[in-house]
Structure formats: structure tokens, C-alpha cells
C-alpha positions in Angstrom: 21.4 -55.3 16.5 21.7 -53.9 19.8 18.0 -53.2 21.4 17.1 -49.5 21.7 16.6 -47.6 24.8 12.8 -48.2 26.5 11.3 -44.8 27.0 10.7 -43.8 30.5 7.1 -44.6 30.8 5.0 -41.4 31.3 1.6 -40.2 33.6 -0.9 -38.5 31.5 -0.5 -34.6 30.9 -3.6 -33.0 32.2 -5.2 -30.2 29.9 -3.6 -26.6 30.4 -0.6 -28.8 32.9 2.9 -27.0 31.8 5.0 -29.7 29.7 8.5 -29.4 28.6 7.0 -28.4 25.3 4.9 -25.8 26.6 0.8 -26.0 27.8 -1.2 -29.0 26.4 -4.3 -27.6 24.0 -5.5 -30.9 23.7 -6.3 -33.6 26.7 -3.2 -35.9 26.4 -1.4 -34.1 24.0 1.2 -31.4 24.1 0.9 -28.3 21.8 3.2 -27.7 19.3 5.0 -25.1 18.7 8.6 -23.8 16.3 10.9 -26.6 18.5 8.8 -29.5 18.1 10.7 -31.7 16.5 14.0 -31.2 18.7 11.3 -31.8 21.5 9.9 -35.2 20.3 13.2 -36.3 20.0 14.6 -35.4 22.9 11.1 -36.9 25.1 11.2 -39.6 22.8 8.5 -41.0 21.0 4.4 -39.6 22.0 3.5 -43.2 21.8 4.4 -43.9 25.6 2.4 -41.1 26.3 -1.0 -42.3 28.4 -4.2 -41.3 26.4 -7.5 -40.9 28.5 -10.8 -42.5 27.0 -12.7 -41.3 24.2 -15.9 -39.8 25.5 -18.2 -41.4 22.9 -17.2 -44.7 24.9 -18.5 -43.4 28.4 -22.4 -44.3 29.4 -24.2 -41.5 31.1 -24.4 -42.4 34.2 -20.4 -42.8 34.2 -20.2 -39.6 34.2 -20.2 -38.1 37.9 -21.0 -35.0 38.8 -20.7 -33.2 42.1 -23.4 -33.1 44.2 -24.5 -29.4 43.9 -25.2 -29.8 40.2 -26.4 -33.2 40.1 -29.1 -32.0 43.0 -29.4 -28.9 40.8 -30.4 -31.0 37.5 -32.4 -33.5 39.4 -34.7 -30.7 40.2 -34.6 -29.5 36.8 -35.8 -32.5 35.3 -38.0 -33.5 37.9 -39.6 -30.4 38.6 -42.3 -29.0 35.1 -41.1 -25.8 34.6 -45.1 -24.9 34.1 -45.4 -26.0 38.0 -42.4 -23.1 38.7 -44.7 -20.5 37.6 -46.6 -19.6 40.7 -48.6 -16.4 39.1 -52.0 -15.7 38.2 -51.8 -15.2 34.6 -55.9 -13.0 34.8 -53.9 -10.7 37.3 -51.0 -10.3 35.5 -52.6 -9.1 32.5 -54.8 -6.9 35.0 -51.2 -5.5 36.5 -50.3 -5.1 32.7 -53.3 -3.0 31.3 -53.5 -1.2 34.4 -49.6 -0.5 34.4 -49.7 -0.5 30.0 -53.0 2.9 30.7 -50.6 4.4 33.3 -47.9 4.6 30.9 -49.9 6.3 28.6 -51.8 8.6 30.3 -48.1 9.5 31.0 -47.3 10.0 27.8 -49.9 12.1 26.5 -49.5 14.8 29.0 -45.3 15.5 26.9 -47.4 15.7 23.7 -48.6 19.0 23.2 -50.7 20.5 20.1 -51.7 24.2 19.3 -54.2 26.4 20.5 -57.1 26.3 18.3 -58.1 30.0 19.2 -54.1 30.9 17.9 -54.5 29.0 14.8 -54.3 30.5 11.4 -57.0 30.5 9.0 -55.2 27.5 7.0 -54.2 25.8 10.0 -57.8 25.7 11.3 -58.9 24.5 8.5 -56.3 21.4 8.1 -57.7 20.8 11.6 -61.1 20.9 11.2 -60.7 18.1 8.1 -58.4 16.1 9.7 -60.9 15.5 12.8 -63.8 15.3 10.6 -62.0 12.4 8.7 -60.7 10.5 11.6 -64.5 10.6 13.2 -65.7 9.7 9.9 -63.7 6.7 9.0 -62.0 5.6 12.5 -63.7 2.3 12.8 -64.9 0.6 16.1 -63.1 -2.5 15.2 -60.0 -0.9 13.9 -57.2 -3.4 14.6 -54.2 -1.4 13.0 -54.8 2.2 11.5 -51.8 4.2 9.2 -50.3 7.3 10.6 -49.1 9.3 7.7 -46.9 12.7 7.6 -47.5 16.0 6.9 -48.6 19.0 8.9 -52.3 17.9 8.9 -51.5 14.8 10.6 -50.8 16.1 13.8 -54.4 17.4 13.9 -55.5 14.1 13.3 -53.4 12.1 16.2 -55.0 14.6 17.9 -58.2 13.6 17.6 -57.3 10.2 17.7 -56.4 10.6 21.3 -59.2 11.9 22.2 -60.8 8.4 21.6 -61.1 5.8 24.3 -60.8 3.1 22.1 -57.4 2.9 21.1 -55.7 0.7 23.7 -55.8 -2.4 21.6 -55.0 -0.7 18.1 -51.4 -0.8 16.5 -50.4 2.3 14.6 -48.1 2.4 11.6 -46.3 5.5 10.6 -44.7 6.7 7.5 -42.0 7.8 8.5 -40.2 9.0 11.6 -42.4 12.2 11.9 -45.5 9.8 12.6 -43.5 8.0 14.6 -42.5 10.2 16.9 -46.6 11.5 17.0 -47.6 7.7 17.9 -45.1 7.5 20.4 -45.6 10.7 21.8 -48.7 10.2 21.9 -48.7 7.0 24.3 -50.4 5.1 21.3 -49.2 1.7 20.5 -45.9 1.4 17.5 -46.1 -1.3 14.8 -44.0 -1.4 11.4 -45.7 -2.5 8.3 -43.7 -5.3 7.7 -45.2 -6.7 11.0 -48.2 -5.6 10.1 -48.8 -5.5 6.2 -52.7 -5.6 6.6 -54.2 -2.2 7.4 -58.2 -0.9 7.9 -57.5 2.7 7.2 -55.1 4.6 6.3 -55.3 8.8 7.0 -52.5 10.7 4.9 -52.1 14.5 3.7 -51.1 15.2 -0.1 -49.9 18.2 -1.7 -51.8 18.5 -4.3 -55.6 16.4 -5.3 -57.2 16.7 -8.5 -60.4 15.9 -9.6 -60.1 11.7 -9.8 -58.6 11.9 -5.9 -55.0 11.2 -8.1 -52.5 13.2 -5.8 -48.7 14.2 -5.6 -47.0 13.5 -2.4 -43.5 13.1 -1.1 -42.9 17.0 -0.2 -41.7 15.6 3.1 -39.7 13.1 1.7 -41.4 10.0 2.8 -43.3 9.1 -0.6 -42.0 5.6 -0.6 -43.4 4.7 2.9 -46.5 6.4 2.5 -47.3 4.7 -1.0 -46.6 1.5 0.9 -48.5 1.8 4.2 -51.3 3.3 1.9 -51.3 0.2 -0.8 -51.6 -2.2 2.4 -54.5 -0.1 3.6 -58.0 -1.4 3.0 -59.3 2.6 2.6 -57.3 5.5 1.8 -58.0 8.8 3.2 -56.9 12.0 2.0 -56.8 14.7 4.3 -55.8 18.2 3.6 -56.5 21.9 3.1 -58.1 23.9 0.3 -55.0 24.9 -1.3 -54.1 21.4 -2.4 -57.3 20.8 -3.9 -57.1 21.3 -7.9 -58.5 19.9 -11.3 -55.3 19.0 -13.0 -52.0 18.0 -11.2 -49.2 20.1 -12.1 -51.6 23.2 -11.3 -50.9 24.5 -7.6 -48.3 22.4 -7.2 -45.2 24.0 -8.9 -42.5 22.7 -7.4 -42.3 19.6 -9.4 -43.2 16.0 -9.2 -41.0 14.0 -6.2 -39.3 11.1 -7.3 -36.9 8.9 -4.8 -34.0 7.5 -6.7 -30.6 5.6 -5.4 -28.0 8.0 -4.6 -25.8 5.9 -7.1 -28.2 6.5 -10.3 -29.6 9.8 -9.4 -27.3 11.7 -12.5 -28.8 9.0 -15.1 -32.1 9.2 -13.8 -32.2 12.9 -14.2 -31.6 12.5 -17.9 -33.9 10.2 -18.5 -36.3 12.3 -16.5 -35.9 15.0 -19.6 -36.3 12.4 -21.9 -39.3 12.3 -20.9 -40.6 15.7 -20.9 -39.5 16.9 -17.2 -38.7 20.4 -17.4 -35.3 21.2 -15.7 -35.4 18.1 -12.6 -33.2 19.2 -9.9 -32.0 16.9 -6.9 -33.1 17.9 -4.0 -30.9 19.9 -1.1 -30.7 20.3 2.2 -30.6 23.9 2.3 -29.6 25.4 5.8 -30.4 22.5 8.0 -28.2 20.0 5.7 -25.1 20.6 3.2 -25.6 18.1 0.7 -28.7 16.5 -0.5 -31.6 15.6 1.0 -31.6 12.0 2.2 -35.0 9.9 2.5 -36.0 7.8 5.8 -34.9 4.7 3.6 -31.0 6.6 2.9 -32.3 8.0 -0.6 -32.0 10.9 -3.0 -34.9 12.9 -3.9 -35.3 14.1 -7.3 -38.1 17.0 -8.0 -39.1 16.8 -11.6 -41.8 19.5 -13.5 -43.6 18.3 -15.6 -46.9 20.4 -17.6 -49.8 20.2 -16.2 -52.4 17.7 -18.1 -50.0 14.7 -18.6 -51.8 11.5 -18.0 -51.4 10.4 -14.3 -51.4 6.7 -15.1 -48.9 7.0 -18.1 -46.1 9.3 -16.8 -46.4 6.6 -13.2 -45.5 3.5 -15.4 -42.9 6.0 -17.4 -41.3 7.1 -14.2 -41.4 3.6 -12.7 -39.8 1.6 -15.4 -36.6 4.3 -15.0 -33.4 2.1 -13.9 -32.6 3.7 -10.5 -36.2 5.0 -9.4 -37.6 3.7 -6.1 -40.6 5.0 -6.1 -42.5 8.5 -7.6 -45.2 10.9 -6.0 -48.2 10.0 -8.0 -50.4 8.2 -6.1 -52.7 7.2 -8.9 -56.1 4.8 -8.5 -55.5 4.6 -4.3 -58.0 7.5 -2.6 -61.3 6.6 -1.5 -62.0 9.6 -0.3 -60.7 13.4 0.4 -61.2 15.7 2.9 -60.7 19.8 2.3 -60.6 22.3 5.2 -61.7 25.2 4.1 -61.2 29.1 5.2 -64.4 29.5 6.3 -64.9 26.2 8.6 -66.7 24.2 6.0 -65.8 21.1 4.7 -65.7 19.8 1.1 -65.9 15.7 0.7 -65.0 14.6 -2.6 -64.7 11.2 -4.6 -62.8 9.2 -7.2 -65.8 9.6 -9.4 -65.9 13.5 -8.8 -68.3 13.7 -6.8 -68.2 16.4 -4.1 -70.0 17.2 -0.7 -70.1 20.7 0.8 -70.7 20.8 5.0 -70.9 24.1 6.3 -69.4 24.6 10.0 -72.5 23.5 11.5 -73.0 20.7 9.3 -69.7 19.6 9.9 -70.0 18.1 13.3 -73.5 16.0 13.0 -72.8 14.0 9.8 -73.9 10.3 9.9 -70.9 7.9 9.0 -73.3 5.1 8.3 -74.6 7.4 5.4 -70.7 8.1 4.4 -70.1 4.3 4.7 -72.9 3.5 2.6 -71.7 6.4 0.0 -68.2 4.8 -0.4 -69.6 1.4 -0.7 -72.1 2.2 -3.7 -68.4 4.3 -5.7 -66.8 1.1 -5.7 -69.6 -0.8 -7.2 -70.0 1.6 -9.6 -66.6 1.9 -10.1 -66.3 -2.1 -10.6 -69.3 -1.9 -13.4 -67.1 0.6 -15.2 -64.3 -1.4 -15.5 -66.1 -4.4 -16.9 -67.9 -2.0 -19.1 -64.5 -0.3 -20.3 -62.8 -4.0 -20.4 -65.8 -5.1 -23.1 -65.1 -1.8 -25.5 -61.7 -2.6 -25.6 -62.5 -6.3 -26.5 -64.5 -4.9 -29.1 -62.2 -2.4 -30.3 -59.2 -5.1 -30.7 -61.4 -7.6 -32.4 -61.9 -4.4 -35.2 -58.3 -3.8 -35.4 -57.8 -7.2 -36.1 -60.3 -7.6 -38.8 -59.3 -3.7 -40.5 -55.7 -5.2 -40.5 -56.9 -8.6 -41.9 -58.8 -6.9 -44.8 -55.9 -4.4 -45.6 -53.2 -7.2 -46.0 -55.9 -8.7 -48.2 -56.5 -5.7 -50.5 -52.3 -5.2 -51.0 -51.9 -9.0 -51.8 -54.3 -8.6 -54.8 -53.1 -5.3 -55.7 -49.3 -6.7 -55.7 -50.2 -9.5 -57.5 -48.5 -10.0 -61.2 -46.5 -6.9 -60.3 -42.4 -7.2 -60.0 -41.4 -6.7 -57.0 -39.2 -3.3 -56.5 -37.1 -2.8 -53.3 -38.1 0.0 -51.5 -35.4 2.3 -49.6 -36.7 2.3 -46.0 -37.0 5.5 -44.4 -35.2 5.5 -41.1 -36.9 7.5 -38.7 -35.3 9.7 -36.1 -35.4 9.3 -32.6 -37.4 12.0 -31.6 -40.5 10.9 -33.9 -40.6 7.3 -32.7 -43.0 6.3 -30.7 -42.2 7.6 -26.8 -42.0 4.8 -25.3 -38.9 3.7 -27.3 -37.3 6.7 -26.8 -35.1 6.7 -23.9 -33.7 3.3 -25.4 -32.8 5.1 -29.0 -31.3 8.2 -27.4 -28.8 6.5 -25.1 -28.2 3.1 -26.8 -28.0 2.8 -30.3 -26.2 6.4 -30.2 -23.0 4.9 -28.5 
């Protein structure tokens, strides 16, 4: 067999080097590309070609470096970074605050409010509550407070910057109105989910009945405002005397806010009339937007009627079981207190209990808060008596049924007994006298 040709032997390709079969991707080894194989056999086999060692084989101090970055990463690793740091930390927080107060003072001066002497008779008295409730229930402590929305909030940021206590407190808004008040105002921004435990809460409402159960989301934020107030340890209601009523449904006329997903908004609607809503409409933009009106969190809002005197606590857990719904308006069982301007600069105070406080315009400047502390703390005492009390009837009142049933099954067993047994037609009932909360379920499933 005759012997077959040695291959020319070959110095090793450098990375990016131009080869015969184009640029080497890989140290040692030329890149293929749609002429490889004609290549490799015209070069001959890859075998002669001279591979360079594998790095795992190479100790670290094989490995030289030039003299730049081998000084450069000496100092690195035999310098602390902590020793790098040649600052006073005491005046760098000093340079901070006093730069952090600069800022805003700065601030404060773009945010403008409006004349008291041109105010309205409403607007003077959504003032007037608003700065009573923030001197009220502002405490000295107060870590992170809840900015709500509404027209009567801008009274109370108001007041709020007329403290000098504020620099260390965070302030959560409800939505971007609030926002733009807390950074307008110079006052420091925080979001709930960094900050999901709040001392107070201060939020308007469009309509408060007698409990403190209120409707909110006229300005489209109902979902961030239930949240911020359900992390709030107190919950205060600040508004004018046209929102304050004795039955929900009363003053305010325009129906019951409910945010939906855009996607289920049609099938909400219909359940929504299942469930006694008179006529819901989706919400629309009017002038300002064609189209709908879209929440902070990309939402529809739905605005359902319902008649005054429905149960707040039912038609919540109705409206809240809905496929689709995010969240509704009621903000049921989450007041402590509420605050009513009034047309003639007086004040009226009222409580989840129903208790009310009139201050006349005098009085309303020199109340004690210790006094309204101590007011607030006795309600939810009582408050937690009366549901132990109300938890013990309904023991009671189960422990009957239970018996009343036991001794009825009793009574048609001996009655029965000795007789033949007939079948009975069952009587099928319709829809509409079923009990309510099957409803929804009989009008749209069993239907199809």
C-alpha cells in the first residue's frame, strides 16, 4: 500500500486570524461555513492542526497579566474598600437633611392652594373639616400617613404642610392625584406595597350614612383607596355636608362605582341586573376622553343604581363574588371616624356607633385630641363587646334550629309510619323565586 501524503504541519490559528476558511470563532479552530467540507479536504485533515491548552489546566499564577492591571488588582485586594471611603458619614447626613429641607422648601413654594377669602360656601367648608381632621388625628409619631383623592384632600395636604414634623414621614397616595399633591408638596413619596403598614389614613367619600358605611370611587380610584385604607390602622373620613346621609343610595344618585376588567365588563353588567341594579352603565370619558373611562390600574368603571336601603354588607359580598369585579365602592366596617364641613363653619363629628358631635366655628379650633383619642378608643371596645354579644345569640339561635329541626323529622317519622309510601311530584321552582343567592347561577347556566 503506498503510504499517504504527511500533512504539512501547521502553527496555531489565532482567534479572529483570517484562515483559508474564513475567521476562526473558536481558539484553534476554523469556523465553518457552506464549503467546509471541500475545505477540510483540500487543508487536509484538522488533526495536524496545533491546539492551545485547556484553561482548566492553567494554575493562577500562570496566568500573567500586564503590569497596569496586575498593580491595579493588587491595590484592589490589598486595599479594604471601607478604608477608600474617606467621608464623615455624621456630615454627610448633615449635607443630606440640610440639602433634603432645601429641596423642599423648594418645592412648596410651585404648590399653590386657594384663597380662603374666595372660597365658596362648600369649599370652605370641605376645608375647615379637612384641617380639623388632620389636627385631630395627625399623630406625633406618625411614620407613614395615606393621602387619599378627592377635592377635600387638597385642603388637607394643605394643612399638613403647615406642620414641621413631616420630614421623616412617608406619604402614600391613592392614586396619581395624591401623588402629584405629595410631590408637589415637597413631602416624602412611598407606594403601599413598600409600605403596607399605615397609622392613618385621611380620605373623602361621596356619600356617609349613619354607620360611617360610605360610597367612593367617583374619581375612579376606589380600588387603591380601599387598599391604602384596609392597611391603615385608623380611617378618616373627611368631607362636606352634602355627602352626609342616613341611607346610601340617598344623595348619591349616580349609582354605585364598581371597577371591572375591560374584558368582562358586558357580563358583569348583567349580572349586575341580576342582582337588582337599575340600568348599570359603563362609565365614559365624555369630552376629555372618547371611550371609557380607564382606572389608575388600566380598568373599566361600571356605575350601578341600586335603591336605597339594600344591606351594605350583603350587596359588598354580592358584588364581590361577580367573575370580572376588582373591587366595588362600598367601603363597609372601615371608618373610625367622619368629619362634615358645614355651611355655617361648624363641624359635625360622627361615629360607627352613630354617635355625633356638633363644634360650632369657635369650638372648632380648641378641641382636645387626647379627649377625641380617648372617644375612639372607648367605640371600639364597645364595639368589640357587641360582637361577642351578637356572636353568643347566634350560637343560641343555631342550637334552636337544630333542635326545632330535630323534633320536626321526629313528628313526620311517627306520622309516616304504617302508611305506604306515595311518590310525590316535585314542584320545580322557577328561577326567580329561588333563593337570591342562587340566582345568577340558574339564569345563565342551567338555561343554556
Amino acid at each position: 500500500m503506498a503510504d499517504s501524503p504527511k500533512s504539512t504541519p501547521r502553527t496555531p490559528i489565532e482567534a479572529g486570524e483570517l484562515h483559508p476558511e474564513g475567521y476562526v470563532s473558536h481558539v484553534g479552530m476554523p469556523a465553518r461555513n457552506a464549503n467546509s467540507e471541500r475545505n477540510i479536504a483540500t487543508l487536509g485533515s484538522l488533526r495536524s492542526l496545533t491546539r492551545p491548552p485547556k484553561m482548566d489546566h492553567l494554575a493562577l499564577n500562570d496566568v500573567q497579566l500586564p503590569p497596569t492591571t496586575s498593580a491595579a488588582a493588587a491595590a484592589n485586594t490589598t486595599t479594604p474598600r471601607r478604608a477608600m471611603i474617606t467621608r464623615n458619614p455624621s456630615n454627610m447626613n448633615a449635607y443630606k437633611n440640610a440639602s433634603e429641607r432645601k429641596r423642599r422648601t423648594a418645592d412648596k413654594a410651585t404648590l399653590t392652594f386657594p384663597d380662603p377669602e374666595t372660597l365658596t360656601p362648600v369649599e370652605a367648608s370641605k376645608r375647615l373639616a379637612a384641617r380639623r381632621a388632620i389636627d385631630d388625628h395627625f399623630p406625633e409619631d406618625a411614620k407613614v400617613i395615606g393621602i387619599g383623592s378627592g377635592s377635600t384632600i387638597i385642603y388637607a395636604v394643605e394643612r399638613i404642610l403647615e406642620r414641621d414634623d413631616t420630614d421623616n414621614v412617608v406619604f402614600v397616595p391613592t392614586g396619581f392625584q395624591s401623588k402629584e399633591l405629595i410631590n408637589g408638596g415637597g413631602l416624602r413619596l412611598g407606594e403601599v406595597d413598600g409600605h403596607p403598614q399605615i397609622d392613618v389614613a385621611f380620605d373623602g367619600a361621596d356619600e356617609v350614612d349613619g354607620e360611617l358605611q360610605c360610597i367612593k370611587g367617583g374619581g375612579a380610584c376606589l380600588f387603591q383607596e380601599k387598599l391604602v385604607a384596609s392597611c391603615a390602622r385608623r380611617f378618616v373620613i373627611v368631607a362636606d355636608y352634602r355627602k352626609n346621609s342616613k341611607l346610601l343610595g340617598e344623595k348619591w344618585t349616580q349609582g354605585l362605582p364598581i371597577e371591572v376588567v375591560p374584558l368582562a365588563h358586558a357580563k358583569v353588567i348583567r349580572d349586575l341586573v341580576a342582582l337588582g341594579a337599575q340600568s348599570p352603565q359603563l362609565r365614559m370619558g365624555g369630552k376629555a376622553k372618547a371611550g371609557p373611562v380607564l382606572t389608575d390600574n388600566g380598568n373599566f368603571v361600571i356605575d350601578a343604581p341600586f335603591p336605597p336601603g339594600r344591606d351594605p354588607k350583603e350587596l359588598l359580598t354580592s358584588i364581590k363574588l361577580l367573575c370580572g369585579v376588582v373591587d366595588c365602592g362600598l367601603f363597609v366596617d372601615m371608618a373610625d371616624v367622619a368629619y362634615f364641613g358645614n355651611e355655617d363653619g361648624s363641624v359635625d363629628i360622627r361615629y360607627p356607633d352613630g354617635r355625633t358631635e356638633h363644634l360650632d366655628a369657635e369650638a372648632a379650633s380648641d378641641i382636645d385630641p387626647d379627649s377625641l383619642a380617648n372617644s375612639l378608643a372607648d367605640l371600639k371596645t364597645t364595639q368589640q363587646q357587641q360582637q361577642h354579644t351578637d356572636a353568643n345569640d347566634t350560637t343560641q339561635q343555631v342550637v334552636q334550629a337544630i333542635a326545632l329541626d330535630t323534633d320536626t323529622n321526629a313528628r313526620r317519622l311517627s306520622t309516616s309510619a304504617g302508611k305506604k309510601p306515595s311518590r310525590k311530584s316535585s314542584v320545580r321552582l322557577e328561577p326567580e323565586a329561588r333563593d337570591p343567592g342562587y340566582r345568577e347561577y340558574d339564569r345563565f347556566e342551567l338555561r343554556r
